[in-house]
N, C-alpha and C positions, 0 to 999 in steps of 0.2 A: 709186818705192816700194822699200823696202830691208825684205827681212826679217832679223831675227835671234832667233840662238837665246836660249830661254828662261833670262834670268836665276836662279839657283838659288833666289832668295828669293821671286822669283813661283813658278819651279814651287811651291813650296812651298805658299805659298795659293793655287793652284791644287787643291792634291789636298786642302786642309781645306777648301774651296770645297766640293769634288767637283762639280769641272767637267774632267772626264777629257776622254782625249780629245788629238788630233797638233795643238798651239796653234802658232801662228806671232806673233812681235811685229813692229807696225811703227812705227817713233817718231815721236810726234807732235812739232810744232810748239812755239815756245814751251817753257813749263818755267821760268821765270826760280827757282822756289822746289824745285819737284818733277819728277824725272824721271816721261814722262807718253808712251802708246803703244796701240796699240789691238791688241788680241787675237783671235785669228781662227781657224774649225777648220774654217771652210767650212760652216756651221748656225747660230753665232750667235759673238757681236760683242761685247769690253765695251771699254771705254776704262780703263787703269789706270795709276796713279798709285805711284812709288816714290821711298822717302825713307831718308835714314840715320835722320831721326828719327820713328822710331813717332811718338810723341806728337801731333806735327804732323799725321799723317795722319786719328791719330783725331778731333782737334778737328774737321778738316776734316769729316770723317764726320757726328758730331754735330752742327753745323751744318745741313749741307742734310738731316739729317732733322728737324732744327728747321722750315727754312723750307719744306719736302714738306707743310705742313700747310695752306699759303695759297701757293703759288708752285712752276711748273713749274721740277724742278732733273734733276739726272741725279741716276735713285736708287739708294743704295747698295747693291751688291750683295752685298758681304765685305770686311772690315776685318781683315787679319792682322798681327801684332807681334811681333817677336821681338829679341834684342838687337842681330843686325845691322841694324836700320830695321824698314821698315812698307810695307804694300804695301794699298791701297785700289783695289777694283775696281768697277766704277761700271757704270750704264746706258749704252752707246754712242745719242750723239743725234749725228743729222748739222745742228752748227748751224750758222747762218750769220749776217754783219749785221744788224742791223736798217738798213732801209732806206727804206722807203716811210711815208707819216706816219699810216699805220694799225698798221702797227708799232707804231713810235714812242708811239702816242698806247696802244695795248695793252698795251705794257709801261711805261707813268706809270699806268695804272689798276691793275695786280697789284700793282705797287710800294704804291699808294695801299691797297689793300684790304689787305694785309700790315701796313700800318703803323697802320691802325683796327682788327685783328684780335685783336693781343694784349697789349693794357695790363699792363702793373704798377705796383705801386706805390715800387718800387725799382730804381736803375738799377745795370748790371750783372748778377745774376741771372743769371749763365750760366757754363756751366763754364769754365776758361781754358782761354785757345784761341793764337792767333799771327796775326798781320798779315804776309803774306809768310812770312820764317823767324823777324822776333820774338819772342817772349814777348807776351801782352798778356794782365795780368790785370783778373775782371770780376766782385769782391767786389761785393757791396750795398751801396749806399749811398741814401740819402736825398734828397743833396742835387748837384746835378749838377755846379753848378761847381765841388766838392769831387771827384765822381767822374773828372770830365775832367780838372783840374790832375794829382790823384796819381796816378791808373790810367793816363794818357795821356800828356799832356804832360810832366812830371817824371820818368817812367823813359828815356822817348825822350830828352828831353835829357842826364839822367848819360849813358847812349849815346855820345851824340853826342859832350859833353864826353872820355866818353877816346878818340873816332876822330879829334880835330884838331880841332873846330869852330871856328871863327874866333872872336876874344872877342866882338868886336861883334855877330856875332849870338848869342851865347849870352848876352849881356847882355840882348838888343833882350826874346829871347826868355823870359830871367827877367821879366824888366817886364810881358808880355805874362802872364804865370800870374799874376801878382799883383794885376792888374788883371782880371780876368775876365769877374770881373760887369759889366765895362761892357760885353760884349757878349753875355754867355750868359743865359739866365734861370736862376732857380734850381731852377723845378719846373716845365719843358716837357713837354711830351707822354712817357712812357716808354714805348715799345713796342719790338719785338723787330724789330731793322734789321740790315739784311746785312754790313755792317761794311765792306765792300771793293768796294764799286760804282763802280770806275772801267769806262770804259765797255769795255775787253778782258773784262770778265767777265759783259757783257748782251748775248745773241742772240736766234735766235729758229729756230725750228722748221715750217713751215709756217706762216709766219703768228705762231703761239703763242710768248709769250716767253717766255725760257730763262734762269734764275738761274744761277752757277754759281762758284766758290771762293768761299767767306763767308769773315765772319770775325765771326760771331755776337755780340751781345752786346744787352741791353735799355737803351736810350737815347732821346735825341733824335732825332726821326726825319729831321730834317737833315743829320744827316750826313752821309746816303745821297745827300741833293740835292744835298750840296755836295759830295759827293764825283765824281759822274757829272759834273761841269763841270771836274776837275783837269785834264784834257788834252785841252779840247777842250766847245765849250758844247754842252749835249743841248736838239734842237730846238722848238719850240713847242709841237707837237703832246705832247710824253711831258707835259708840264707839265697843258694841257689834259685831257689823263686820268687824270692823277696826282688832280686836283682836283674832278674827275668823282665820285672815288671817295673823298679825303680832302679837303673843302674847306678846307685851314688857309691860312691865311698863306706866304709865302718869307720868313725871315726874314733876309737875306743879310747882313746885319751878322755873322750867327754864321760865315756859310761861309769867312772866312777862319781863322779860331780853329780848327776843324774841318781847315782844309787845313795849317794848319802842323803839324800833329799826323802827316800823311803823310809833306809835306814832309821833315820829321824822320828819319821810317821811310826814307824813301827814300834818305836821306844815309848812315843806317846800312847799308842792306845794299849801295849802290850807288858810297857815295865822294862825292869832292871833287866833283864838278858838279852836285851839289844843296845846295850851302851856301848860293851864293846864292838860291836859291828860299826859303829856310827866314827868311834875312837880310830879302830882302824883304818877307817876309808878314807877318813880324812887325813891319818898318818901316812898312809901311801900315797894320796895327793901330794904330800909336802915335800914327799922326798924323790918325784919325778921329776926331769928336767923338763 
């Protein structure tokens, strides 16, 4: 355990906190988007999160007090913004794996009761927000495989487009927007879905499971399904409780439309060893009836 001294942008919100007091920082794990450490005076504990880009910290904010309304998250305790970045200070929870298939099946049923909780009738409906350090915006629209081609698909690719993308998959991957409807509906379920549910961002707390970095936005609620299988498949049990609570369908035709969308994201902030992921997914689109 390494302590260090207080950043000048934390002390900062610290004292419009007014959480006074001899803090100590110690840096946490991870970070791939946000620098991220847990705060200590010897009385109480928060986990916080810092960024050059305010913006970012706020969407994130926004979010988990979106999803506080049907799902355990770490709750926001103070949001500061200034032009040097942003500084997000949070509930400290000590989380861990999910592990055991009561977990498991715990957190397929929160998921499920979130995604039966809050319908609209427009997808997107939420402030923009960012996927990692993206941009990702989440105008209304009506119709989804319009919402997902231009909100999703179509900016992640220009992206792509000026980091190098190989033609071939930027080709595969035009084909693949333009074709859509062969695998999306056009008016699926819309509810308010976590945006970012790969499985680094689902634990659990005694038992109790634990949401945590969203990336908010009202949609298909597939995403989320298809997103929790991108690195690794989520085991029987979360489904079984997923469907406890939301009985629909798995529609897995859509979850690769859904993964390329990441795929993408991923190539943007990460480089050249997710081209192929992006190449492939879209080549096994092309070649499903």
């Amino acid at each position: 355990m390494i302590d260090m001294k207080l950043p000048v942008l934390l002390q900062q919100s610290l004292n419009q906190a007014g959480l006074e007091g001899d803090w100590t920082l110690t840096p946490a794990a991870g970070g791939d988007t946000a620098l991220s450490g847990v705060i200590d005076n010897g009385l109480s504990r928060y986990f916080v999160k810092q960024h050059r880009n305010q913006h970012l910290l706020e969407a994130e904010a926004l979010g988990l007090e979106a999803l506080a309304k049907n799902l355990r998250v770490p709750r926001v305790f103070h949001f500061y913004g200034a032009s040097e970045g942003g500084i997000l200070i949070l509930e400290y929870l000590p989380i861990a794996p999910l592990t055991s298939r009561n977990e498991w099946m715990a957190a397929g049923a929160a998921l499920g009761r979130l995604h039966r909780s809050e319908v609209r009738d427009e997808y997107g409906n939420h402030p923009d927000n960012f996927i990692g350090a993206t941009p990702q915006s989440n105008p209304n629209h009506l119709d989804w495989v319009g919402f997902f081609a231009n909100e999703r698909l179509i900016p992640q690719l220009e992206r792509a487009r000026q980091r190098g993308l190989p033609e071939s998959a930027q080709q595969r991957t035009v084909w693949v927007i333009e074709q859509l409807d062969r695998w999306l509906p056009a008016r699926p379920p819309c509810a308010l879905v976590h945006g970012d549910l790969w499985q680094g961002n689902l634990g659990q707390m005694h038992g109790e499971p634990v949401f945590y970095d969203p990336a908010c936005y009202h949609g298909d609620p597939q995403v989320d399904l298809a997103m929790l299988n991108l690195f690794g498949s989520a085991p029987a049990a979360f489904y079984q409780g997923y469907q406890a609570e939301n009985p629909v369908t798995l529609r897995y035709q859509a979850w690769p439309v859904y993964d390329l969308y990441h795929w993408l994201n991923h190539y943007n902030l990460f480089g050249g060893q997710y081209a192929r992921a992006v190449d492939d997914t879209a080549r096994r689109l092309l070649t499903t009836r």
